[in-house]
Backbone as ProteinMPNN parsed JSONL, in Angstrom:
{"seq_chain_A": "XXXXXXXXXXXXXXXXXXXXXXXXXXXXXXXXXXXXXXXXXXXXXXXXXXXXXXXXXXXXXXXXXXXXXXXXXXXXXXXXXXXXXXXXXXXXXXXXXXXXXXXXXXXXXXXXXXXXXXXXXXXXXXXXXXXXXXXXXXXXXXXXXXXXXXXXXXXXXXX", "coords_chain_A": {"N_chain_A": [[-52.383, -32.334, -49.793], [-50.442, -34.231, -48.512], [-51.254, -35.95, -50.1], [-50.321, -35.693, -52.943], [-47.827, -35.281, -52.207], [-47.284, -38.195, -52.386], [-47.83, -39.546, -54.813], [-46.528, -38.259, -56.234], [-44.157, -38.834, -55.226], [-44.524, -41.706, -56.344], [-44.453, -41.82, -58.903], [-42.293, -40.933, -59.488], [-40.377, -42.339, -58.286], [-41.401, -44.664, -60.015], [-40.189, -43.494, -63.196], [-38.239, -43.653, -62.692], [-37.489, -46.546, -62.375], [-38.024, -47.578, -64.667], [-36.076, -46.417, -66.589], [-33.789, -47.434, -65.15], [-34.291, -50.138, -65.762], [-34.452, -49.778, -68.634], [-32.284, -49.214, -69.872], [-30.119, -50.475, -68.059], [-29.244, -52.744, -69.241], [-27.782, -52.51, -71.438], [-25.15, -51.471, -70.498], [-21.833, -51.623, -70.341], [-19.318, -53.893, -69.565], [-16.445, -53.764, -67.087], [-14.591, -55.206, -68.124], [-15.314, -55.631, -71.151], [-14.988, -52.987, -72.34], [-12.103, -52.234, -71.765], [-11.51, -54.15, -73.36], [-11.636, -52.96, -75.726], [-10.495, -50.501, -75.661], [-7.834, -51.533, -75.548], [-7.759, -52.811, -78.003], [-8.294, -50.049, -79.559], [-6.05, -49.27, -79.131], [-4.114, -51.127, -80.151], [-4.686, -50.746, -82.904], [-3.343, -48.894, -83.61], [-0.98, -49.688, -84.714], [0.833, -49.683, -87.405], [2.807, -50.791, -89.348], [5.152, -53.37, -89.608], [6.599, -54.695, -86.417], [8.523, -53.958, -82.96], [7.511, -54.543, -80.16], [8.408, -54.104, -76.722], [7.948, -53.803, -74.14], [4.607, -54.829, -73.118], [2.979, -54.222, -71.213], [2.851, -51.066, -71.614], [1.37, -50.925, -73.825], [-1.415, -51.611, -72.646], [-3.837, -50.321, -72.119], [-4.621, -49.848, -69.286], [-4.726, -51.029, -66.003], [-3.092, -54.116, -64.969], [-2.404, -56.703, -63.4], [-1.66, -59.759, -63.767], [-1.868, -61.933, -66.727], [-3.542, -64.066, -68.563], [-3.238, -66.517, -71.182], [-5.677, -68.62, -72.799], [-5.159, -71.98, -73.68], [-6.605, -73.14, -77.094], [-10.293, -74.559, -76.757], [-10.314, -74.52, -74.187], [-12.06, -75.839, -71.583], [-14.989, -73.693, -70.465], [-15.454, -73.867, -67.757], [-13.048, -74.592, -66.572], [-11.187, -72.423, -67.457], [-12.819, -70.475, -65.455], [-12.241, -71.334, -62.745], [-9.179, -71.208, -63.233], [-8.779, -68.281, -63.103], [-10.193, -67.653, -61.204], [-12.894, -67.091, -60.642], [-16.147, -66.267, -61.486], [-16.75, -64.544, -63.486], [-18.558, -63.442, -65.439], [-20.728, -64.777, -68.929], [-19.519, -66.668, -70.247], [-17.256, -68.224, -73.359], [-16.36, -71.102, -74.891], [-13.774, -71.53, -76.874], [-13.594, -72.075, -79.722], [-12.12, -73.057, -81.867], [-9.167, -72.949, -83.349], [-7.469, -71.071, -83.953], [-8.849, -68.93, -82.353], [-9.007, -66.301, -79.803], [-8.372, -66.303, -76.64], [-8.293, -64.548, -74.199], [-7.373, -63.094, -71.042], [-7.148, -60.281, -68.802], [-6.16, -59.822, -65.395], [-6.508, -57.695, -62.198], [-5.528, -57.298, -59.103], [-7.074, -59.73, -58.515], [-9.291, -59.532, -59.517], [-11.314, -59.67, -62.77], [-9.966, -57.146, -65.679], [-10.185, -57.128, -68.6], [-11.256, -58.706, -71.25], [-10.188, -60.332, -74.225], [-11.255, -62.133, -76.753], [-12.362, -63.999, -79.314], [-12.117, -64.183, -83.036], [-9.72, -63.755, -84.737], [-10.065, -62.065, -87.195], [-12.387, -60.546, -86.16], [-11.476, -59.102, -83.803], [-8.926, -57.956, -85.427], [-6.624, -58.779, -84.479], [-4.416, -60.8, -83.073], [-2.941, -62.946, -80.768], [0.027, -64.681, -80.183], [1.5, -67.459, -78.32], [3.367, -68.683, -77.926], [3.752, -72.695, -78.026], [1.498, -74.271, -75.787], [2.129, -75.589, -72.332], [-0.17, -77.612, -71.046], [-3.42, -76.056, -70.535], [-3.016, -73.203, -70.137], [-1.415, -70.511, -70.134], [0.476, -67.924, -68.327], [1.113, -64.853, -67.174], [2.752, -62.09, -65.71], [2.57, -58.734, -65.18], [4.811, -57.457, -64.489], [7.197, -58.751, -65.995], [7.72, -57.62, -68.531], [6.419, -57.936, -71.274], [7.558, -59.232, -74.245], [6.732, -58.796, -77.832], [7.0, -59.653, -81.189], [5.328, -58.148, -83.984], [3.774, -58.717, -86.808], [1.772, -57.229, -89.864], [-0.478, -58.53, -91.636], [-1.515, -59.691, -94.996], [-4.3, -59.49, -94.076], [-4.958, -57.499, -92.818], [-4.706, -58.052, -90.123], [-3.363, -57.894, -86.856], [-0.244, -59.434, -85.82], [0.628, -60.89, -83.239], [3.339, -61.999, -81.799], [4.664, -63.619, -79.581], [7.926, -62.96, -77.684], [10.088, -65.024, -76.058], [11.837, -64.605, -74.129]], "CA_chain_A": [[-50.971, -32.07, -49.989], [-49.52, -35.477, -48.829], [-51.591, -37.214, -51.463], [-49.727, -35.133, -54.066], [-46.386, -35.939, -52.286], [-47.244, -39.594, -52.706], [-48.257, -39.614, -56.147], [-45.436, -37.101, -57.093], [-42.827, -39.864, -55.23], [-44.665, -43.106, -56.885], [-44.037, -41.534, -60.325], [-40.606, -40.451, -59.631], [-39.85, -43.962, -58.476], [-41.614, -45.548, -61.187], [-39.417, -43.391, -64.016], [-36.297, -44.533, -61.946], [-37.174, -48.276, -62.633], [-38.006, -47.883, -65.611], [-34.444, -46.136, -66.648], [-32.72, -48.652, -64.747], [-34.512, -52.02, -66.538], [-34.079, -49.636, -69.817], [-30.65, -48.554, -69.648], [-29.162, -51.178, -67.343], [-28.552, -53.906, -69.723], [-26.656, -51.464, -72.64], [-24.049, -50.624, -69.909], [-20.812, -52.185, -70.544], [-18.838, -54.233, -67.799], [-15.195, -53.316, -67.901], [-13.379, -55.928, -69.465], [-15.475, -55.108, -72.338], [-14.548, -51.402, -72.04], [-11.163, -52.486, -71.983], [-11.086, -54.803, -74.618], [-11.994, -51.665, -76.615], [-9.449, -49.59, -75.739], [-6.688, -52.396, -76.469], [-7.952, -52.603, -79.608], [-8.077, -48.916, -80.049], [-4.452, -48.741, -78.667], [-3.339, -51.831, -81.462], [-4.772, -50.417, -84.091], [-2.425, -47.858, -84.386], [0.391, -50.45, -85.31], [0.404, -49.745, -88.919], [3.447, -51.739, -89.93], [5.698, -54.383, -88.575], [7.493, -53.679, -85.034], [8.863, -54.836, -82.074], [7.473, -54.442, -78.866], [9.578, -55.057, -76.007], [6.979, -53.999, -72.956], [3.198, -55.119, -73.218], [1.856, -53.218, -70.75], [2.93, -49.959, -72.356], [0.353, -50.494, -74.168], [-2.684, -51.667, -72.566], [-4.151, -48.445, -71.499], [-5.418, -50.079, -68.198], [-3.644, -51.695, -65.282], [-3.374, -55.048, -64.718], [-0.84, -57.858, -62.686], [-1.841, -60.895, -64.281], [-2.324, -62.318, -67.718], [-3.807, -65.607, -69.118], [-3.75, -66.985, -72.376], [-6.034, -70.148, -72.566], [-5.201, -72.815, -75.107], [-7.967, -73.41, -77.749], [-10.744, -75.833, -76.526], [-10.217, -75.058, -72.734], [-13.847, -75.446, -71.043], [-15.308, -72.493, -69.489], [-15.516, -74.194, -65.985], [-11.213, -74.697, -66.284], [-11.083, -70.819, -67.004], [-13.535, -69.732, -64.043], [-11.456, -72.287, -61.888], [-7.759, -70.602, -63.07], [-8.866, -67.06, -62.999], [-10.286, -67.353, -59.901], [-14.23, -66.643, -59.918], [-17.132, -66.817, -62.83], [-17.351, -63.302, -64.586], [-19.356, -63.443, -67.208], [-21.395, -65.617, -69.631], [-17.855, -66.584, -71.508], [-17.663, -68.824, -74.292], [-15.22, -71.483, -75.041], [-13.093, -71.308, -78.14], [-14.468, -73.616, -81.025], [-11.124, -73.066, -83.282], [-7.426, -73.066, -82.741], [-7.037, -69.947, -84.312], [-9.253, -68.331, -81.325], [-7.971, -65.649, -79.138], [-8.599, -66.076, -75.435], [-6.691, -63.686, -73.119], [-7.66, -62.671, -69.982], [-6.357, -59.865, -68.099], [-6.837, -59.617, -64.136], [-5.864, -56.93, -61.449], [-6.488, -57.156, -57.449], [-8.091, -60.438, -58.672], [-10.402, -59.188, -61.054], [-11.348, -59.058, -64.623], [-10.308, -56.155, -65.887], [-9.756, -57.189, -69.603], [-11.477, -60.223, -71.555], [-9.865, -60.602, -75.131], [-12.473, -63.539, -77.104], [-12.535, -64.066, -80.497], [-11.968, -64.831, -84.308], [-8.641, -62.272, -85.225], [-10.648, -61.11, -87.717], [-13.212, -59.613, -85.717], [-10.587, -58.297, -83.48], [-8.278, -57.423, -86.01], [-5.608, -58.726, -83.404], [-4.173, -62.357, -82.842], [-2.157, -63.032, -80.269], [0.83, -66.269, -80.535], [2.726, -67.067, -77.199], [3.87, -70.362, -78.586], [3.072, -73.859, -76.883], [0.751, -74.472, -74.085], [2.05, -76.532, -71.231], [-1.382, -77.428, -70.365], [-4.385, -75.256, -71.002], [-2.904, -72.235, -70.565], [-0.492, -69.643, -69.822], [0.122, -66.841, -67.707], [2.267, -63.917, -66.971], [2.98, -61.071, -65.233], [2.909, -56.948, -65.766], [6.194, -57.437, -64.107], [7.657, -59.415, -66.777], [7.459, -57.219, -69.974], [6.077, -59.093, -72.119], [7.786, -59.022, -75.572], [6.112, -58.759, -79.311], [7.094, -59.099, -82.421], [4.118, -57.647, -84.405], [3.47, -58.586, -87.857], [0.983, -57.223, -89.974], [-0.961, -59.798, -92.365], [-2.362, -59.031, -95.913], [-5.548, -59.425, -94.183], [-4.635, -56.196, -91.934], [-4.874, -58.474, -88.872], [-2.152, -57.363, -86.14], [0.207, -61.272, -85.709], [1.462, -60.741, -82.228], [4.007, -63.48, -81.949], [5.487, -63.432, -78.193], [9.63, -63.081, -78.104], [10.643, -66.025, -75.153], [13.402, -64.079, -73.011]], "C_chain_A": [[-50.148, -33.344, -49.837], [-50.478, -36.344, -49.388], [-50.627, -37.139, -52.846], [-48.088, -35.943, -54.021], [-46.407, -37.544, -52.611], [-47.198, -39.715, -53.879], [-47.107, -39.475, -56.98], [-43.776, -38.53, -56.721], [-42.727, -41.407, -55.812], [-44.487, -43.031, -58.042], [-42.805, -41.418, -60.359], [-39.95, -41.814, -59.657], [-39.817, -44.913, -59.728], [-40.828, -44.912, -62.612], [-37.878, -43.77, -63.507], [-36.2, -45.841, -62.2], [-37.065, -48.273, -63.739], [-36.617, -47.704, -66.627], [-33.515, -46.878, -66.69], [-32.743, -49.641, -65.815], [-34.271, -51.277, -68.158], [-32.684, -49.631, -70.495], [-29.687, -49.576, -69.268], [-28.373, -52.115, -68.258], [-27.996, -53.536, -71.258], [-25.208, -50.91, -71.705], [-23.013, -51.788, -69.955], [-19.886, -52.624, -69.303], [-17.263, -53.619, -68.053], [-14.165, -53.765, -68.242], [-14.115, -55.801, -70.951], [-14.593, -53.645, -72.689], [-12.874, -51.237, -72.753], [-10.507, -52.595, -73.097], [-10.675, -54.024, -75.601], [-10.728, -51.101, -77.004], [-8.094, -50.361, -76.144], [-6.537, -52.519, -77.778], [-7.401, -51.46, -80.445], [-6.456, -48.831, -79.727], [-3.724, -49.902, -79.623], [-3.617, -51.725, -82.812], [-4.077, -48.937, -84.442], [-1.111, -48.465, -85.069], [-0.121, -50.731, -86.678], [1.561, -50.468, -89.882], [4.72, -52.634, -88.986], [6.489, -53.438, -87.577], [7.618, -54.512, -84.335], [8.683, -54.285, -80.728], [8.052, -55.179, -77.778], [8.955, -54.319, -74.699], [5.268, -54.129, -73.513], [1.928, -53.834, -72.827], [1.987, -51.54, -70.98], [1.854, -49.861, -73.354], [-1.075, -50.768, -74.251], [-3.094, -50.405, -72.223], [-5.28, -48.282, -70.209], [-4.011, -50.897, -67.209], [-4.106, -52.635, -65.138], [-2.313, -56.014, -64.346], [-0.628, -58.922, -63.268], [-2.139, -61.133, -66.213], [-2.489, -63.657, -68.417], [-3.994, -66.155, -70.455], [-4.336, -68.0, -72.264], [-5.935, -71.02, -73.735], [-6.727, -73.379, -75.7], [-8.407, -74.518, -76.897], [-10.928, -76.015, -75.148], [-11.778, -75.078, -72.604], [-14.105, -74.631, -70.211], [-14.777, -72.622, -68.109], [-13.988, -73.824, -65.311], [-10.854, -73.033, -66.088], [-11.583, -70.361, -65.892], [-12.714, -70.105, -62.906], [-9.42, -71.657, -62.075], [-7.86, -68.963, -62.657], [-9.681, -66.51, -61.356], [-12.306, -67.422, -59.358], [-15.239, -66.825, -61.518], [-17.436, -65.101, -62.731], [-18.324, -63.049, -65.356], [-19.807, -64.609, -67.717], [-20.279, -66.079, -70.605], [-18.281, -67.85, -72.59], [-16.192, -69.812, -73.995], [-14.76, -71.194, -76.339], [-13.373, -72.36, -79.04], [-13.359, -73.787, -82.156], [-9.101, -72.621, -82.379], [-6.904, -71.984, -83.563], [-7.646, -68.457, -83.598], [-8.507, -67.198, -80.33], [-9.319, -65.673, -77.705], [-7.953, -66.071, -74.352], [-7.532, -63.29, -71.994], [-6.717, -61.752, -69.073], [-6.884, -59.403, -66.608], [-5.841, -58.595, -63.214], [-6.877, -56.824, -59.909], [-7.053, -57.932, -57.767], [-9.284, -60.663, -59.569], [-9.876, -58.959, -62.152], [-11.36, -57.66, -64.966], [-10.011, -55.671, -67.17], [-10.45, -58.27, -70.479], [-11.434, -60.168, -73.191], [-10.821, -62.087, -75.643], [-12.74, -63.333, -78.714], [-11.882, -64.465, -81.907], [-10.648, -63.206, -84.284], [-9.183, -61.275, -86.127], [-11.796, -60.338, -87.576], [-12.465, -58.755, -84.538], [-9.52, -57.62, -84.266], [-6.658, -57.769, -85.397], [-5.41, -60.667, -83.176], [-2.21, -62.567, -82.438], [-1.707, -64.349, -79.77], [1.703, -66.441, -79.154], [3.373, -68.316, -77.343], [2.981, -71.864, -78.465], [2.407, -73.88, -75.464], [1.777, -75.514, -73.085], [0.692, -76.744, -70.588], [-2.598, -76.56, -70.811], [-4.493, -73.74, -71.087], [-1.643, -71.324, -69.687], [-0.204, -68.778, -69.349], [1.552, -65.724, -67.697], [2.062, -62.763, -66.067], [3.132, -59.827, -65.27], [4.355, -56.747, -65.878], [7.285, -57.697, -64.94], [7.957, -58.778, -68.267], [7.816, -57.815, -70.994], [6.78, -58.667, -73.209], [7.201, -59.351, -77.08], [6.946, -58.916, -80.34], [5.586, -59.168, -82.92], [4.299, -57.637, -86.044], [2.17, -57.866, -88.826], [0.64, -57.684, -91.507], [-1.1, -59.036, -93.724], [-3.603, -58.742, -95.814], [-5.987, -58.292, -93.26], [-4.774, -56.656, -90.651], [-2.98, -58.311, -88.149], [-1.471, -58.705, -85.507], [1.111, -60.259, -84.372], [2.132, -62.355, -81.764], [5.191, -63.332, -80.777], [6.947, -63.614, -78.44], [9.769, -63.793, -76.299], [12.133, -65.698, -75.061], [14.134, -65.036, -72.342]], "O_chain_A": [[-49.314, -33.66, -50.685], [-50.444, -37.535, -49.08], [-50.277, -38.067, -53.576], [-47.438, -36.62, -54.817], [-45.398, -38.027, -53.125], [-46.091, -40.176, -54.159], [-46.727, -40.119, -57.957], [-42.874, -38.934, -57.454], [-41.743, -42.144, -55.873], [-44.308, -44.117, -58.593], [-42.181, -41.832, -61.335], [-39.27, -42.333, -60.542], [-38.929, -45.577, -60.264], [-40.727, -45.829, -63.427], [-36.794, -44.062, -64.013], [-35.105, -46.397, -62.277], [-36.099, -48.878, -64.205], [-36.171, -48.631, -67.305], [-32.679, -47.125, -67.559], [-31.821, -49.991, -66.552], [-33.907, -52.083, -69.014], [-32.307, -50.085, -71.575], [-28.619, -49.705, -69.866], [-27.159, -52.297, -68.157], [-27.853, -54.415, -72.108], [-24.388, -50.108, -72.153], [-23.394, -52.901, -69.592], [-19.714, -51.944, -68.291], [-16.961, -53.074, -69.115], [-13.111, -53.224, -68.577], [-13.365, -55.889, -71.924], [-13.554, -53.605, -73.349], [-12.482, -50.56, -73.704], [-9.634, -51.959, -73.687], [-9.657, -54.195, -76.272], [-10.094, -51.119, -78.059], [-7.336, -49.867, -76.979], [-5.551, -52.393, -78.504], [-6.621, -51.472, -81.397], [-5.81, -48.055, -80.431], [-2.575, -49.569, -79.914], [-3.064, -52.341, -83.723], [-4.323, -48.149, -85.355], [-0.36, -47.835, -85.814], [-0.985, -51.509, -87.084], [1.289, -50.704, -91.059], [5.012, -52.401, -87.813], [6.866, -52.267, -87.634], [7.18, -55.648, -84.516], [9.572, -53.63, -80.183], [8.218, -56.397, -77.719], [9.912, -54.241, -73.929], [4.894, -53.352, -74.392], [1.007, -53.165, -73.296], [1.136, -50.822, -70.454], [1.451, -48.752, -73.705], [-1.843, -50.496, -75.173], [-2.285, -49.485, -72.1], [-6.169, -47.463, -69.979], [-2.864, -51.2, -67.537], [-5.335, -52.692, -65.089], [-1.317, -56.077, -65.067], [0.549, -59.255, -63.412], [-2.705, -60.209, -66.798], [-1.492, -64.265, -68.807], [-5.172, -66.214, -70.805], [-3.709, -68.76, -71.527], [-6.616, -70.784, -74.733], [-7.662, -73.859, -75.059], [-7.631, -75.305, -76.353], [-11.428, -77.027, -74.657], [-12.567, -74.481, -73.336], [-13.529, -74.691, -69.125], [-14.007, -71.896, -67.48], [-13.678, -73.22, -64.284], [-10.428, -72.479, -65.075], [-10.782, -69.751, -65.183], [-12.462, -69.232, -62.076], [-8.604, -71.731, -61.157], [-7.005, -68.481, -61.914], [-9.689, -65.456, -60.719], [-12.82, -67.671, -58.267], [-14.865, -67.512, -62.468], [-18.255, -64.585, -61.97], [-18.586, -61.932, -65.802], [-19.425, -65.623, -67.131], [-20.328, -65.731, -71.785], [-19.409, -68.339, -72.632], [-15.259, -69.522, -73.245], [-15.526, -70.482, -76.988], [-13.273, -73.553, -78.753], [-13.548, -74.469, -83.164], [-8.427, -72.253, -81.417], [-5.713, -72.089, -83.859], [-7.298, -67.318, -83.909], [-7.299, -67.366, -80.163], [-10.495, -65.311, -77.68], [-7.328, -66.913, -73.707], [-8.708, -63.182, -72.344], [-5.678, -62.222, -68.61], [-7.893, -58.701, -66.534], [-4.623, -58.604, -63.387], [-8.039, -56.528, -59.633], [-8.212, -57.553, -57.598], [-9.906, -61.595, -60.079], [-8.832, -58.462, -62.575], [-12.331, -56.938, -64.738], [-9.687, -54.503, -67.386], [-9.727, -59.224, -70.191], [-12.538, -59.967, -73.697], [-10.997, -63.002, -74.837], [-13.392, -62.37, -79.117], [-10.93, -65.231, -81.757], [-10.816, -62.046, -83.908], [-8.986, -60.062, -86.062], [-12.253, -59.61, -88.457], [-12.936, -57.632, -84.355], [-9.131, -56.576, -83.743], [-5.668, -57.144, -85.778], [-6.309, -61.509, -83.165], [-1.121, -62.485, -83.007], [-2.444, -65.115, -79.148], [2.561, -65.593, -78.907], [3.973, -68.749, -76.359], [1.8, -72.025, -78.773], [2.833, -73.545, -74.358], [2.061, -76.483, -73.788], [0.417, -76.061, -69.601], [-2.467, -76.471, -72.031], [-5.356, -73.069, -71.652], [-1.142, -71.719, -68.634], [-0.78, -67.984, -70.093], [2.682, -65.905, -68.15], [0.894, -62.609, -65.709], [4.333, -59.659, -65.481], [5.009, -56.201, -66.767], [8.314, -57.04, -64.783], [8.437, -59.523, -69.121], [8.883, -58.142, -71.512], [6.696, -57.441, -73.289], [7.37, -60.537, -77.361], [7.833, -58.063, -80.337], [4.759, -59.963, -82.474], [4.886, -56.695, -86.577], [1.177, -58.114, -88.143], [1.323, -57.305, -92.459], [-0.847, -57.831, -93.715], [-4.245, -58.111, -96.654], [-7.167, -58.124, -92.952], [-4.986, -55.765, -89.829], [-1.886, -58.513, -88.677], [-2.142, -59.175, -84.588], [1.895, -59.319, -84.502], [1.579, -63.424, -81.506], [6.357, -63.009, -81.004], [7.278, -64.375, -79.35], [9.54, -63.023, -75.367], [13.149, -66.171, -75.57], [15.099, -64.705, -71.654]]}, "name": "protein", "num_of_chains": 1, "seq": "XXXXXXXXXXXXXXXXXXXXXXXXXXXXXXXXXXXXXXXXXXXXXXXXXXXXXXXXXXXXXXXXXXXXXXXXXXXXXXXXXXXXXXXXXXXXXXXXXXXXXXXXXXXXXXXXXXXXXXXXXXXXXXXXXXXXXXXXXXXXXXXXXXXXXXXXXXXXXXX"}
């Protein structure tokens, strides 16, 4: 009888690892997650507009926000944002989008890419430096164009 229970708990274990090491690395962190849902929440802007709060429509909370000017190096991001997240990339083009949004310190947002694989490209003007930040507090302002190439031109309004 406790040979059985052994047997019966070294199998159970062993479909629990296996699960894990199958499963584990398809699970999404949640600035991906996020990203998603930003997306999903700017792809309803189907023709020009003017947003005049931001976080109305992330569909997550968050205190902080970073734009980084094209070209920054990873290390500079890990070093403003506070901590090393993720395997990040730098931006290889000046038409790049890399936003970062943090809450309680953490990532809980990571915008990265070509506009036209986001569909989304966001303008906050000139850098001072490598990059830019803001506040929930602050509502952020938009104008929101949209391109011939159906990409969403978010082009910050400087209150």
């Amino acid at each position: 009888m406790k040979k059985k229970n052994v047997l019966l708990l070294t199998i159970l274990t062993g479909i629990v690892i296996t699960i894990i090491l199958i499963f584990g690395p398809f699970k999404k962190d949640i600035w991906e997650i996020n990203a998603s849902k930003l997306e999903d929440s700017t792809d309803n802007i189907s023709a020009p507009t003017a947003i005049d709060d931001f976080s109305k429509w992330t569909p997550f909370e968050w205190d902080t926000l970073y734009s980084f000017a094209p070209y920054t190096k990873k290390e500079n991001i890990y070093k403003v944002v506070g901590y090393k997240w993720d395997n990040i990339n730098e931006s290889g083009n000046d038409n790049m989008n890399q936003i970062v949004f943090v809450k309680d310190g953490k990532v809980v947002c990571y915008l990265y890419g070509y506009p036209k694989n986001t569909n989304s490209s966001y303008n906050f003007g000139e850098y001072e430096g490598e990059y830019i930040t803001f506040n929930s507090q602050q509502k952020l302002a938009f104008d929101v164009e949209i391109g011939a190439d159906e990409i969403r031109y978010f082009n910050y309004i400087n209150n």
